[in-house]
VMD Tcl script that draws the C-alpha trace (Angstrom):
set ca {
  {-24.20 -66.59 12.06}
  {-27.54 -68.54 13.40}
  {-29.65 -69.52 10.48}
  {-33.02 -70.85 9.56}
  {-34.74 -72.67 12.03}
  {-31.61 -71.97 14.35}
  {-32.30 -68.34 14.45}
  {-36.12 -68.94 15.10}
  {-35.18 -70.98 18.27}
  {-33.00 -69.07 19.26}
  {-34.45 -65.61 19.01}
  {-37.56 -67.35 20.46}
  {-35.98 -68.46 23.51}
  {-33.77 -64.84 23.83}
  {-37.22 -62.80 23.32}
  {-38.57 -65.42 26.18}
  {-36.06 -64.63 28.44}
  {-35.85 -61.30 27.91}
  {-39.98 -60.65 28.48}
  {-40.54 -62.96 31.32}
  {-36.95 -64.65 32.50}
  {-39.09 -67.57 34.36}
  {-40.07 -70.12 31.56}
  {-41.88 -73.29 31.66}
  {-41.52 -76.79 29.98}
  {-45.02 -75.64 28.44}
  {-43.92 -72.17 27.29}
  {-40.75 -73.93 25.38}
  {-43.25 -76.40 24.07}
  {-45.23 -73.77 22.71}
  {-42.05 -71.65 21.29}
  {-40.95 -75.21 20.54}
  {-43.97 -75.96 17.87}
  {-43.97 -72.59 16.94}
  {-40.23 -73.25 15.18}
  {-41.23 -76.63 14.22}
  {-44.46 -75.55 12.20}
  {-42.33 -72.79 10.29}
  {-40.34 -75.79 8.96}
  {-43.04 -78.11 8.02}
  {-43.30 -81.82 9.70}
  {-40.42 -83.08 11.94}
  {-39.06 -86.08 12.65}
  {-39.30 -87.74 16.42}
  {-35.40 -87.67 16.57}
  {-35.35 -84.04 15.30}
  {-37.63 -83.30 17.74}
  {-35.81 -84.06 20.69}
  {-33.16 -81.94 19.47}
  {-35.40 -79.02 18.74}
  {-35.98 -79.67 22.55}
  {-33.13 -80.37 23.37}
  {-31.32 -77.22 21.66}
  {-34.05 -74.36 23.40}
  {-33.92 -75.89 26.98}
  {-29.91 -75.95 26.02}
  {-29.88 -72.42 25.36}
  {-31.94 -71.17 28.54}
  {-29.30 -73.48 30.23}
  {-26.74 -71.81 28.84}
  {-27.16 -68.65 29.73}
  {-28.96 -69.04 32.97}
  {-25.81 -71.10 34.02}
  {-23.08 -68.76 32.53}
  {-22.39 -66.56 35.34}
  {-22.15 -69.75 37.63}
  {-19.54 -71.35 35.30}
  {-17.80 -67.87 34.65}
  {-16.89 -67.73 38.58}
  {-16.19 -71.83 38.54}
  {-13.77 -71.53 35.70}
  {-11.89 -67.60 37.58}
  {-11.92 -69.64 40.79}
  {-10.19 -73.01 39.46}
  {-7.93 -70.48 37.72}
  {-7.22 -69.15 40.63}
  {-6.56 -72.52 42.87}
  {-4.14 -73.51 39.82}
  {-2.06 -70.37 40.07}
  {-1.69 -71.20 43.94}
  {-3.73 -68.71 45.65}
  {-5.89 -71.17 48.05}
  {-9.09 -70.41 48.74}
  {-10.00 -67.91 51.91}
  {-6.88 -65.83 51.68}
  {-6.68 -62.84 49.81}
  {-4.50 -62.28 47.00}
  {-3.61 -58.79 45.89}
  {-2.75 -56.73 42.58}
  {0.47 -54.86 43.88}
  {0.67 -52.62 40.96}
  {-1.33 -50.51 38.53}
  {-2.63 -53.34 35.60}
  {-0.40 -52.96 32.84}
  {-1.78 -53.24 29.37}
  {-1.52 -57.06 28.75}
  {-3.69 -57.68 31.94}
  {-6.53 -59.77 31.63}
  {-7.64 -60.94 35.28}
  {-11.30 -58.72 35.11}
  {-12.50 -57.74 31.80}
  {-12.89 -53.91 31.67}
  {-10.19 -53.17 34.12}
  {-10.35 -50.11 36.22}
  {-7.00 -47.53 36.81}
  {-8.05 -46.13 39.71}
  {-7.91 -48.87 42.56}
  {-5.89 -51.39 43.41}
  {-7.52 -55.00 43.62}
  {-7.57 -57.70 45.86}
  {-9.07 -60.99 45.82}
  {-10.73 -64.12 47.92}
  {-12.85 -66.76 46.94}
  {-14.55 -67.74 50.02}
  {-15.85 -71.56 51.04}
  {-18.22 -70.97 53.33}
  {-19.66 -74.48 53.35}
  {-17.30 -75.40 56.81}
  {-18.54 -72.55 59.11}
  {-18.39 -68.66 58.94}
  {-15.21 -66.92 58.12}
  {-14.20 -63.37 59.39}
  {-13.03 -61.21 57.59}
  {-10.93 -58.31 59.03}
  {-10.62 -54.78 57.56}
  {-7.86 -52.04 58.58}
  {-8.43 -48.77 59.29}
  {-8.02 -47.02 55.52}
  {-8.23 -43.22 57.21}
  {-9.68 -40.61 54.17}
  {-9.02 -43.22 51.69}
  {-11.48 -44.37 49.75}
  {-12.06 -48.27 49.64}
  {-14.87 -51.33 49.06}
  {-15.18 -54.78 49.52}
  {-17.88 -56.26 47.17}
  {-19.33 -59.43 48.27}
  {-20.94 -61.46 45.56}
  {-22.26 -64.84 45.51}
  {-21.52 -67.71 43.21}
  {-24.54 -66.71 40.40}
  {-22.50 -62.89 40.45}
  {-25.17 -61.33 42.23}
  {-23.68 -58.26 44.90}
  {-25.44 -59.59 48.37}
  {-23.34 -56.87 50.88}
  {-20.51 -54.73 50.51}
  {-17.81 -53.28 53.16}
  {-16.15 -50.03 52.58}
  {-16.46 -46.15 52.99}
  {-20.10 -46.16 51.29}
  {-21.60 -48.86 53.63}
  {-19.31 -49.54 57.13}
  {-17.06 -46.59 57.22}
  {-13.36 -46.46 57.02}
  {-12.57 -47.34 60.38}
  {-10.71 -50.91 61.19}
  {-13.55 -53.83 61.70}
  {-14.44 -57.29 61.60}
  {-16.87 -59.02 60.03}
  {-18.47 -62.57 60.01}
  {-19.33 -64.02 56.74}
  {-22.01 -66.40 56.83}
  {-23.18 -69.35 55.02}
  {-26.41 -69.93 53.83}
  {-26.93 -73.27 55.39}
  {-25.23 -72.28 58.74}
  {-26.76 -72.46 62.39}
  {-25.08 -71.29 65.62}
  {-24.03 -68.76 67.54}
  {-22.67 -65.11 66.40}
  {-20.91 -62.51 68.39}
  {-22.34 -59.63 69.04}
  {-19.77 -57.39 68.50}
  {-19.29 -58.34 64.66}
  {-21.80 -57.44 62.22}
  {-23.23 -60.48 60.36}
  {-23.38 -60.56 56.49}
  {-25.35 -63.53 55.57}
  {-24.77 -65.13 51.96}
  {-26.77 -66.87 49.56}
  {-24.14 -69.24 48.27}
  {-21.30 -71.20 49.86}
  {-19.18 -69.82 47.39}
  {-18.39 -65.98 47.53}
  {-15.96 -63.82 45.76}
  {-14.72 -61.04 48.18}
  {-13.49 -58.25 45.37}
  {-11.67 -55.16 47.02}
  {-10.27 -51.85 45.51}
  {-8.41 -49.72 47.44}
  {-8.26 -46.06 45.70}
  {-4.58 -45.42 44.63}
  {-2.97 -42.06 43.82}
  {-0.50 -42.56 41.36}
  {2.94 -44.81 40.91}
  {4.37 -43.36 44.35}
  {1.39 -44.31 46.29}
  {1.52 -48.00 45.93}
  {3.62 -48.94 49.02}
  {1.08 -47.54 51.30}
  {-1.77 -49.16 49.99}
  {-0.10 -52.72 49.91}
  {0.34 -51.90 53.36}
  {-3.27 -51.86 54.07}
  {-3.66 -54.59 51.99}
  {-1.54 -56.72 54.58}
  {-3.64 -55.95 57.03}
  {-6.50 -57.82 55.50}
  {-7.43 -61.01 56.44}
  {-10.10 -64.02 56.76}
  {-9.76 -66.67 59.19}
  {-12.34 -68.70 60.37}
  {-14.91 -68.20 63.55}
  {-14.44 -71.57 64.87}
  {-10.92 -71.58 65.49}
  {-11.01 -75.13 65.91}
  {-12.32 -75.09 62.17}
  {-10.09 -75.76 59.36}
  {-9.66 -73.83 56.49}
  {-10.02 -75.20 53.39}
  {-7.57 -74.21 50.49}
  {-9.75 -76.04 47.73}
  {-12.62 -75.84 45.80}
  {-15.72 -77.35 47.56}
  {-17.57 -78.37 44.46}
  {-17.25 -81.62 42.76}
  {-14.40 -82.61 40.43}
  {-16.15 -81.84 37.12}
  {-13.61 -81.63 34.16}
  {-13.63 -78.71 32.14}
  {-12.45 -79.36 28.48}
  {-12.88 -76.15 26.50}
  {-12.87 -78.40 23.22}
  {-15.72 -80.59 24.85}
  {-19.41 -78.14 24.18}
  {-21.20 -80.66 26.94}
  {-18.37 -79.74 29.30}
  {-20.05 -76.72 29.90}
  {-22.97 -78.32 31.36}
  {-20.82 -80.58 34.08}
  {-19.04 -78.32 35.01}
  {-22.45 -75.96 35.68}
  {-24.56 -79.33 37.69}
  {-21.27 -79.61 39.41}
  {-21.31 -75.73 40.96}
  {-25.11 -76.03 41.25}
  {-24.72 -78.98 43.60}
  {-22.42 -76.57 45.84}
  {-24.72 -73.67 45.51}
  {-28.17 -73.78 45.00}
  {-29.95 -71.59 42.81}
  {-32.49 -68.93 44.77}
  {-36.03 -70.11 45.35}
  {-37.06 -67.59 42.54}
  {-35.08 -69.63 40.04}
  {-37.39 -73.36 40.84}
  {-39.56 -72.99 38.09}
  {-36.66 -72.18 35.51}
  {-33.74 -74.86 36.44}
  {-37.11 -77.37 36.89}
  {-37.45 -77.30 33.31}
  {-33.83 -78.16 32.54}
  {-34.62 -81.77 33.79}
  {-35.74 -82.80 30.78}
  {-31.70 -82.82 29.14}
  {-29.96 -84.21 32.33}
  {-29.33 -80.52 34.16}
  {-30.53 -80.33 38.15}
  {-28.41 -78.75 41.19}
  {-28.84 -82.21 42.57}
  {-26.55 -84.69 40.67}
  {-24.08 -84.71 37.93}
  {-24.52 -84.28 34.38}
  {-24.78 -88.16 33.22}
  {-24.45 -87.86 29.04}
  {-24.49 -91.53 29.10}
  {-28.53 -91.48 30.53}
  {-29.03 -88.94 27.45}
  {-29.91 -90.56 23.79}
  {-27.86 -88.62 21.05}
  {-30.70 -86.55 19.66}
  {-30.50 -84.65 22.83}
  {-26.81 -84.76 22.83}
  {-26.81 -83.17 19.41}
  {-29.15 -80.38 20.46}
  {-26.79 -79.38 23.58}
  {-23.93 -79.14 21.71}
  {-25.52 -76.95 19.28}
  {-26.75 -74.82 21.84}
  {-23.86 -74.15 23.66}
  {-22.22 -72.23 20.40}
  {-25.43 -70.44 19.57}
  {-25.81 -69.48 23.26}
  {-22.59 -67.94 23.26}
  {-23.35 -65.45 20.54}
  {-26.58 -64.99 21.87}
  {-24.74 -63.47 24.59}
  {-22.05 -61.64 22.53}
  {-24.82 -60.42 20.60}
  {-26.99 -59.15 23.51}
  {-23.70 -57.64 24.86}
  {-23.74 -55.09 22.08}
  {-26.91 -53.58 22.91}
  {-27.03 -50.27 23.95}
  {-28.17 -49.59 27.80}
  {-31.01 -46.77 28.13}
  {-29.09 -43.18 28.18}
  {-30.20 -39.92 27.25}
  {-27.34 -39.46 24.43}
  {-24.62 -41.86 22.89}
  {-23.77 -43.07 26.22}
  {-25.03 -46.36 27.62}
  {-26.14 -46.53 31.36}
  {-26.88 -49.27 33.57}
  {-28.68 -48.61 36.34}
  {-29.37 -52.39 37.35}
  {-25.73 -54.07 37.51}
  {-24.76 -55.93 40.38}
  {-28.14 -57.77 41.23}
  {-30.08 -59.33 38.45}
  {-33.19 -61.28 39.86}
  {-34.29 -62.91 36.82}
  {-33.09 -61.36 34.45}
  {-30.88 -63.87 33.06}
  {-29.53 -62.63 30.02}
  {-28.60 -59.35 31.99}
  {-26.33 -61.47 34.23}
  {-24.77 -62.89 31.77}
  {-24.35 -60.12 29.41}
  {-22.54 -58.27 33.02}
  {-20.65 -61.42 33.21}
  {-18.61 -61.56 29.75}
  {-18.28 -57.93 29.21}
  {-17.90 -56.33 33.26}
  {-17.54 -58.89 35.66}
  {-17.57 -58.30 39.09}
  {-19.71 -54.77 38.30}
  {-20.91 -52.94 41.36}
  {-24.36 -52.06 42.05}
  {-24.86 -48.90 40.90}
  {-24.76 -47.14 44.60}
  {-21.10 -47.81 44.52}
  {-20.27 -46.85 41.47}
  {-22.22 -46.16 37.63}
  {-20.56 -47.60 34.48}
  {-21.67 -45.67 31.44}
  {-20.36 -46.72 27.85}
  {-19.82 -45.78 24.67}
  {-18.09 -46.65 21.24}
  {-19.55 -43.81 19.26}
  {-19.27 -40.41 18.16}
  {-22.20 -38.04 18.64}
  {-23.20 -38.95 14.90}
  {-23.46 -42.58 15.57}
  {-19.95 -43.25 13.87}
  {-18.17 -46.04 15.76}
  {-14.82 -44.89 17.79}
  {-11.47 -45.23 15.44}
  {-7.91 -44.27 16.38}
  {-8.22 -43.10 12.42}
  {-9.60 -39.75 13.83}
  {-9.50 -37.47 16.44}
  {-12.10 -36.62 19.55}
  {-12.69 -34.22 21.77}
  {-15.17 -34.36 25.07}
  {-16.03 -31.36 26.65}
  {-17.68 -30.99 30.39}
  {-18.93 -28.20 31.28}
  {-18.17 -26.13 34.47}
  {-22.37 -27.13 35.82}
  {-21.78 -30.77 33.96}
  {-18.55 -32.41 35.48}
  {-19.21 -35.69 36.48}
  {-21.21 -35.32 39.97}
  {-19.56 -37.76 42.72}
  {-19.24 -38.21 46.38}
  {-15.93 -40.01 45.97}
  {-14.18 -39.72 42.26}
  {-14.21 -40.36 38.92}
  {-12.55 -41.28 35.31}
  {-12.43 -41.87 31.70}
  {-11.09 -45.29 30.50}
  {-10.59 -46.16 27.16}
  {-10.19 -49.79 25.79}
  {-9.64 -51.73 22.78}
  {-12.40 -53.47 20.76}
  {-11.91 -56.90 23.20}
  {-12.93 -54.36 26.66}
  {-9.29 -54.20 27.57}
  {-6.45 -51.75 27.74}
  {-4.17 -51.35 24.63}
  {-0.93 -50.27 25.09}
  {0.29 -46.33 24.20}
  {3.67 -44.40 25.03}
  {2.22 -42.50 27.98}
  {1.03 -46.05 29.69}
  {-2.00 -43.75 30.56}
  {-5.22 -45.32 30.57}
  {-7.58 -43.42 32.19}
  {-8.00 -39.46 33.48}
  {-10.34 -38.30 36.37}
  {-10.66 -35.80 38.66}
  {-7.58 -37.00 40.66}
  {-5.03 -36.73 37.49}
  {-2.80 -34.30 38.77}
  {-1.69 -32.34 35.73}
  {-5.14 -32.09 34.62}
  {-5.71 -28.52 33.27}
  {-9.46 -26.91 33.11}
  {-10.21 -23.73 30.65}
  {-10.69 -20.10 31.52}
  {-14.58 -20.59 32.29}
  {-14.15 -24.01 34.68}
  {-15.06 -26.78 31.31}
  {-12.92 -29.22 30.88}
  {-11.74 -31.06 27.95}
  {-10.23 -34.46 27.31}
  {-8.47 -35.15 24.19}
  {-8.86 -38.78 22.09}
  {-6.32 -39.10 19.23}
  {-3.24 -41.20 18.31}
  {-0.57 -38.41 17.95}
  {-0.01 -35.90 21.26}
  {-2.28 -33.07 20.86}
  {-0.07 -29.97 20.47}
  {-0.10 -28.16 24.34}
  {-3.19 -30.38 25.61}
  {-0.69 -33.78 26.56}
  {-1.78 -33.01 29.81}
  {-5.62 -33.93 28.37}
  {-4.51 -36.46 26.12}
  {-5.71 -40.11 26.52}
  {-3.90 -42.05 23.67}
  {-6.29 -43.69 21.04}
  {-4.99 -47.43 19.55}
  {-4.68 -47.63 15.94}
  {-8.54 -49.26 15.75}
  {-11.76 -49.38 16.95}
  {-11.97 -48.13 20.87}
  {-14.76 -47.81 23.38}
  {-14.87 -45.59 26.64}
  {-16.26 -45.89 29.79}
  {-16.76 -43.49 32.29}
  {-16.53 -44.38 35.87}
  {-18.77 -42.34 38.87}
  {-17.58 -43.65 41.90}
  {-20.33 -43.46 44.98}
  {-22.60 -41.26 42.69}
  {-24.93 -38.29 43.56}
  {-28.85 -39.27 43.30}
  {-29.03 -36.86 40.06}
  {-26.78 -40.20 38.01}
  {-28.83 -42.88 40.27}
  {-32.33 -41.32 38.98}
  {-30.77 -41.44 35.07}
  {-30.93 -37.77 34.90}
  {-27.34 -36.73 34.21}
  {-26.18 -36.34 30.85}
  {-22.63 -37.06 29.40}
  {-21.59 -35.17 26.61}
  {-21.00 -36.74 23.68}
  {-17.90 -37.37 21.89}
  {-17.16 -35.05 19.32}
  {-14.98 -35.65 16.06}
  {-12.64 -33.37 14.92}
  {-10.60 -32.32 11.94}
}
mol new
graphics top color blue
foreach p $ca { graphics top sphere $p radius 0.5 }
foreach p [lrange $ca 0 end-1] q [lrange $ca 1 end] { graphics top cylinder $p $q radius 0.2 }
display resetview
């Protein structure tokens, strides 16, 4: 736990980021002298590690996202799937998957990390008929720029030209042009998937997507276009090469000038590596220290509750943060890769309607209404993970139920109730979504929403314990 003057810094720099995301070197001076005063005189050294430690922090989570998609990305490369190809998910994730944290059951998922820093790439959809299906686009800082899919292009077969953000030329006309912010993007698609038997026709369509370049004289390049940085987990200033590294690759937005400017003063700019050696230890000692306490600043922050009506967290401003650092990185430990909310609303909970946190020691109920189901244009579901945000494994391998579950039985007046407990529920199995033997949390998933969930007006029931 942060402690002392720890806890002022760092609660100062949270509440900082949190009211007004753009600091200055003059702000942290002034947060900086606040801490210092509540401790009495410092010394010159200690100081520069008081310094050191706040700018650290702001560092730290400004550049988590970054490093987040660096470290899935070089994950990637080492499990050989190259950069601008797509790599699929070919089956439903079992529960021992970890490749997105919060994993959905209702898609399948395909992948690309994109270089755009050699030309334009195009990327080539099939035609997916009724079925449902997205493409997120989102830059290297996790930020959703464009999407292709049902909500946005249509369903029909198309081609699209990816652009970078340093790129001039010529584009065809007969393409439409999604510009990105970044060299680096992460093309994320789910394909809706009904059931077990369905998968062979989706990996179908999957085939038929692919990226090849505009220039056909151009390369491709199967590698990561930043620099070599090192990443040694046991290493706290790793964190910070391996962040100047990406920056260098892809520049942080114009809004961001004032904040990374700051960062300057402990050896952090998108313009050239992180050089320790130029640093004196003081500062050394205040970076390490703040990459821990940043870290549960962020595991911290990612227990907050978003602004619902009942027990129910929602988020209506995933996908694209602006400045709102601590938000991004928040979305990026706990649901990376969330959509914006006009593709789909995440809404959360690991409560009961008393406040009680969610235990597979008791048993739940939900109940929707008839006038209260969940109000879509294209689906949704009920998830339920362990404590860590993923899925735990149960004898029915059943993860999630929605609207598409096919033995799915309503009552007599058109409610509907799902059923949380460890043991079957006696005639309700159809219902049932299995509880682990611990704490749980739930999220319900509203895929293309109606504007009654965009405005924060609709109201999930609450989870209700019973004997």
């Amino acid at each position: 736990m942060l402690k002392g003057k720890r806890l002022i810094l760092s609660l100062a720099t949270v509440l900082t980021t949190l009211s007004f995301s753009v600091s200055t070197p003059a702000l942290t001076a002034h947060v900086q002298a606040n801490a210092m005063a509540s401790q009495g005189t410092v010394s010159t050294k200690q100081s520069r590690e008081n310094l050191a430690y706040s700018l650290g922090i702001q560092a730290y989570i400004y550049g988590y996202p970054l490093v987040t998609l660096e470290k899935k990305k070089r994950s990637a490369l080492q499990d050989k799937r190259p950069l601008n190809q797509f790599f699929h998910l070919q089956a439903l994730p079992a529960a021992d998957y970890r490749g997105v944290v919060s994993p959905n059951h209702d898609t399948l998922y395909s992948a690309a990390y994109l270089d755009l820093a050699q030309g334009p790439l195009v990327l080539h959809a099939p035609d997916f008929g009724k079925r449902y299906y997205t493409i997120q686009l989102m830059d290297a800082w996790t930020n959703s720029f464009d999407y292709i899919g049902t909500r946005t292009t249509g369903t029909k077969e198309g081609k699209f030209v990816i652009v970078g953000p340093n790129w001039k030329g010529d584009l065809p006309a007969n393409m439409k042009v999604i510009k990105s912010p970044t060299n680096t993007v992460l093309a994320g698609g789910r394909i809706l998937i009904d059931g077990e038997t369905d998968i062979p026709k989706v990996t179908a369509l999957q085939k038929q997507m692919t990226i090849t370049p505009l220039v056909q004289s151009t390369k491709i390049s199967s590698s990561s276009n930043a620099s070599a940085a090192i990443l040694d987990e046991k290493d706290p200033l790793s964190f910070f090469r391996l962040l100047t590294s990406s920056m260098k690759s892809n520049q942080p937005a114009s809004s961001d000038e004032a904040h990374v400017k700051q960062f300057e003063h402990i050896g952090i700019s998108p313009y050239h590596d992180f050089d320790e050696t130029a640093l004196d230890e003081a500062t050394l000692a205040g970076l390490r220290r703040a990459v821990k306490d940043g870290e549960e600043i962020i595991a911290m922050a990612s227990a907050v509750k978003g602004q619902g009506q009942n027990t129910w967290s929602l988020n209506l401003d995933y996908g694209t943060y602006g400045v709102d650092y601590l938000k991004r990185a928040v979305v990026a430990r706990t649901a990376f890769g969330a959509n914006i909310p006009s593709e789909s609303v995440y809404q959360r909970t690991d409560v009961d309607r008393d406040g009680n946190p969610l235990s597979g020691e008791n048993r739940y109920v939900i109940r929707f209404s008839k006038d209260n189901l969940p109000p879509v244009d294209a689906f949704w579901s009920l998830t339920l993970y362990g404590a860590d945000y993923y899925f735990v494994p149960n004898r029915l391998n059943r993860y999630a139920i929605g609207d598409r579950t096919r033995e799915l039985k309503y009552n007599a007046d058109g409610s509907l109730d799902i059923y949380l407990q460890k043991d079957p529920p006696a005639g309700k199995e159809s219902n049932w979504l299995p509880t682990p033997a611990g704490d749980f949390n739930l999220m319900l998933r509203l895929y293309v929403p109606k504007p009654i969930v965009l405005e924060g007006n609709y109201v999930i029931p609450n989870v209700q314990k019973v004997n």
